[in-house]
N, C-alpha and C positions, 0 to 999 in steps of 0.2 A: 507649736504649730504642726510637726511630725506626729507627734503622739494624736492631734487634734484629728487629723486628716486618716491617719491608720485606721483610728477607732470608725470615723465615718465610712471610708471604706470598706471594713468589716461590718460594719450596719448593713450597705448596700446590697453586699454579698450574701450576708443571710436574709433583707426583704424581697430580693429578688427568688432566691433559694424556697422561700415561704408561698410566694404568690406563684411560683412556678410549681411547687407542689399541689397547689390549691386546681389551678388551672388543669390542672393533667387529670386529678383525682375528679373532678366535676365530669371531665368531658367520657373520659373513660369509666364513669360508673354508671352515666347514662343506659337509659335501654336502649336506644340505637346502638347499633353494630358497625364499627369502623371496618372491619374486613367484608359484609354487606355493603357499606357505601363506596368503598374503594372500585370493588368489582363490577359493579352496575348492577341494572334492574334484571337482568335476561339470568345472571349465575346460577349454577346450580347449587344444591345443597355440598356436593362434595367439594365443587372449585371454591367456594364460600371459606370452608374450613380450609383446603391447600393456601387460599391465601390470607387466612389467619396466621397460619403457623408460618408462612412466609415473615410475615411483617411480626411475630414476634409477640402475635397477642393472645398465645396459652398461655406465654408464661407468668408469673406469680408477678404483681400490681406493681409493685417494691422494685423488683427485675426490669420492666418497663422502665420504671422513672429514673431509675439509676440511668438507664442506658441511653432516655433522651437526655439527660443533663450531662453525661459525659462526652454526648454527639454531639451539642453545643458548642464544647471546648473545644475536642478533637477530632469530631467525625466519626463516623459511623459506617460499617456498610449494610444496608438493608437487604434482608431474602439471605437465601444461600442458592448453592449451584450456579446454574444457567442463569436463574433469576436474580444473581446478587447485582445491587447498586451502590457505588458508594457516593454517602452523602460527603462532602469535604466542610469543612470548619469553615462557620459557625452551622453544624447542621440542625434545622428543625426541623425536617421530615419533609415530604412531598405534599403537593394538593391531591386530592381525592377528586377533583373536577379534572385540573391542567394534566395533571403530574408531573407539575414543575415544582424545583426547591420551590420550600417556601422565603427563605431568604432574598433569592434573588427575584421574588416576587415584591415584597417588603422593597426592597434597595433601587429596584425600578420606578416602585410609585412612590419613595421617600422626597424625591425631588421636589415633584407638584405639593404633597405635605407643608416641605420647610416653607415652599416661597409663599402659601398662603398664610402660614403660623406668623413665620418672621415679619411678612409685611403687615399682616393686621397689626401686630404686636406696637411695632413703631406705630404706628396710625392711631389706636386706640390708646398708647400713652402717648402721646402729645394733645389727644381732645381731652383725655381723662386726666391728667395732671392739670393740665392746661386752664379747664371747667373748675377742677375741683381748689385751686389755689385763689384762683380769682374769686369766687363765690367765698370763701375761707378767709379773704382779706375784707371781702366787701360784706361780712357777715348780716344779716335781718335786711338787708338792704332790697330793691328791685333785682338788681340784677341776680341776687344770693335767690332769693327768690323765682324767676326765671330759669335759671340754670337748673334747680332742684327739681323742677317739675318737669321741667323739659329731658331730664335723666329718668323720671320716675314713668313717663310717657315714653322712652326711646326703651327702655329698658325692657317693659310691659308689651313690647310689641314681640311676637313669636319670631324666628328668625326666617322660614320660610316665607313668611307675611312679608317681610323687607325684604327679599330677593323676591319675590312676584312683583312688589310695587316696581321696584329698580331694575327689570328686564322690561316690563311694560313702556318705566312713563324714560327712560334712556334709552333702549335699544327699539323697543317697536314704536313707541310714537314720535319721540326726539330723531332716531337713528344718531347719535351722537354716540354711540361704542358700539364693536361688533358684539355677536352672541358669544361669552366665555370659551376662549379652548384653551387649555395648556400649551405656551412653546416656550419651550427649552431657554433660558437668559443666554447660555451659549450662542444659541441658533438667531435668535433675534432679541435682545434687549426691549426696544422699543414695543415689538409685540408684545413682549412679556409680560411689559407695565399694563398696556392698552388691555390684556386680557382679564388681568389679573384686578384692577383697581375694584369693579363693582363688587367679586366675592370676599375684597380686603375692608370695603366700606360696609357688606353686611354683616362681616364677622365682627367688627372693631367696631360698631353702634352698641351692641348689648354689651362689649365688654367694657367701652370707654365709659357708659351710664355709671356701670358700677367702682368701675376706678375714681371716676371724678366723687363720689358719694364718700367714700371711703379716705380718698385724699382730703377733704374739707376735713371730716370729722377727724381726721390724725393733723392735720395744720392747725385748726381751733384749739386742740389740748397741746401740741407742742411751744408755739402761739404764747400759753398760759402759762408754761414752765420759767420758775427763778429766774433762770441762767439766762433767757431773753430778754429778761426785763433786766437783770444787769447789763446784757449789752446794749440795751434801749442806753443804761444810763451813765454809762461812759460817752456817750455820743456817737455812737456808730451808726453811718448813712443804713435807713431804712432798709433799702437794696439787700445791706450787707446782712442786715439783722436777719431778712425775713429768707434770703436766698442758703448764707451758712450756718445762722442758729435753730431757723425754723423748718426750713424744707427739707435740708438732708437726714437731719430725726426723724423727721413725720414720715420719710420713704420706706421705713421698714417692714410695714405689716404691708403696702403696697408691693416689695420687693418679694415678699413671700408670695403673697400671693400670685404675683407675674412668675414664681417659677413653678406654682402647679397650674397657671394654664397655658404654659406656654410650652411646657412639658406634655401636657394631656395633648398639645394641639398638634406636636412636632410629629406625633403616631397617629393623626389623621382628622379631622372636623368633621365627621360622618353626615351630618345634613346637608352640612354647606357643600361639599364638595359633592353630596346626590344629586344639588338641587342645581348646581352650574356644570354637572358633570363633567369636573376634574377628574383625573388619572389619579389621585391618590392614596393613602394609605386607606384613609376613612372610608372613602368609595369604596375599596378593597373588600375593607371589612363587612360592608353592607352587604355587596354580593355574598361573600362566604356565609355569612349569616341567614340567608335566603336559600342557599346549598346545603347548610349544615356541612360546610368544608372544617370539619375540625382543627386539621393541622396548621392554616392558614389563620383561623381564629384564634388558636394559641399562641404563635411567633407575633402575633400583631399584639394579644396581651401582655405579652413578654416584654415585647420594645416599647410600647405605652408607659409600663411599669418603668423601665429604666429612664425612660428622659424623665418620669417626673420626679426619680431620684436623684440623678443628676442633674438635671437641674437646681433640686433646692439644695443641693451640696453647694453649687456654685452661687446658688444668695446667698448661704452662710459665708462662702469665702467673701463675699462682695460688702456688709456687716460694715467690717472696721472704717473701708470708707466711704458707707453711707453714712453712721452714727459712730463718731470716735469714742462715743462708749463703751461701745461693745469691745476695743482695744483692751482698756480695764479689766474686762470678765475673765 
């Protein structure tokens, strides 16, 4: 289990290591000019280059990236002179708009992020397990039938489209919820719910579609495997068959896959959160992306990158008690 966990770890280390070289080399080989954008529209030719050489971007491409990967770790301090700043750990450089870390830009909107990730997540596996087991038990049947098209229909719908309908026919015509804002679970719990439900019900529609789809088709073939039809034939209550021999196998390629999107989602939902304007990471990103804020776009790819590795680290740990197979391996 040590040696298991090292080698992952050392994985992580270098796909992070890999997409952070990727990321840097992209942005920085661009023809846009980061010491251009930094300075504004009004600089001149000469302050242009002073604040090149400030931020460190004569030197040789190699130099750069060594020195943002070691200001991660340890920090950095930007400029010299008059003009030095030091970043402190974990540094990713300033915004070119704010001129705030990008970090604690990241770590202020990570909050509104989790509580929409985490609450679709729950919400989207209870319809999607939920749909997909039922329909998996009651196979060719009406209801298998119903349920399949009523996913392939929920699914098929763009996600914006369901956030128009659901502020329309709830908020403007029902008044039955206020307009979306972010408050803090600290600050008000109940707020939090009341806010948060409608961009949890539009996120968790396209993804529960695709879970319930996914869960049938891994219940029908695990369903079909030996080892449940011996327990059918010892006599074991239904319940028992279809809840310990059939469903906790069938979880696994559902288990993976809830840990790349729930990983992707923990670093921001960029529609959902444009479209209910949440505070969050996504949102973040959209702006930056509409600035060409470089350094803000790269720390948000960075931490993207890492939940959705750690996360499927943590479904590989999770394996042995989903499928006691995997104990075996």
């Amino acid at each position: 289990m040590t040696g298991f966990l090292l080698r992952r770890l050392l994985g992580i280390a270098a796909t992070l290591l890999v997409i952070c070289a990727l990321t840097f080399a992209i942005f920085y080989l661009l023809p846009s000019d980061p010491a251009a954008q930094f300075c504004g529209k009004d600089c001149s030719a000469d302050r242009i280059e002073m604040v090149r050489h400030q931020m460190g971007l004569d030197d040789p491409l190699i130099v750069q990236f060594g020195r943002y990967v070691v200001g991660i770790f340890a920090g950095q301090t930007l400029g010299s002179g008059q003009y030095a700043v030091h970043c402190g750990f974990p540094c990713f450089g300033y915004s070119f708009q704010s001129g705030q870390p990008v970090w604690d830009l990241m770590m202020d909107r990570l909050p509104a992020s989790a509580s929409l990730a985490l609450g679709a997540a729950v919400l989207w596996l209870l319809l999607g397990l939920s749909a997909g087991v039922l329909s998996a038990l009651r196979r060719n049947s009406w209801v298998d039938r119903v349920l399949m098209v009523g996913t392939i229909a929920v699914a098929a719908l763009p996600v914006y489209f369901t956030a128009m309908i659901l502020l329309y026919v709830v908020v403007t015509v029902l008044g039955l919820m206020p307009y979306p804002r972010y408050i803090a679970f600290g600050e008000d719990p109940v707020g939090w719910l009341r806010n948060l439900i409608l961009p949890w019900i539009t996120l968790a529609l396209m993804f529960a579609a695709i879970y319930a789809r996914m869960t049938r088709n891994s219940v029908i073939e695990t369903m079909a495997e030996p080892y449940v039809r011996t327990a059918r034939a010892k006599g074991l209550p239904e319940r028992r068959v279809v809840g310990r021999h059939g469903l906790r196998p069938a979880l696994t390629p559902v288990a993976t896959m809830l840990g790349m999107d729930l990983g992707g989602l923990l670093a921001g939902a960029l529609i959902t959160e444009s479209l209910f304007s949440l505070p969050g990471v996504g949102k973040l990103f959209a702006d930056s992306l509409n600035k060409a804020d470089q350094p803000v776009i790269m720390g948000i790819t960075l931490l993207a990158s890492f939940f959705i590795v750690t996360s499927n680290l943590a479904v590989d740990l999770l394996y042995a008690w989903i499928d006691p197979r995997a104990r075996l391996s």
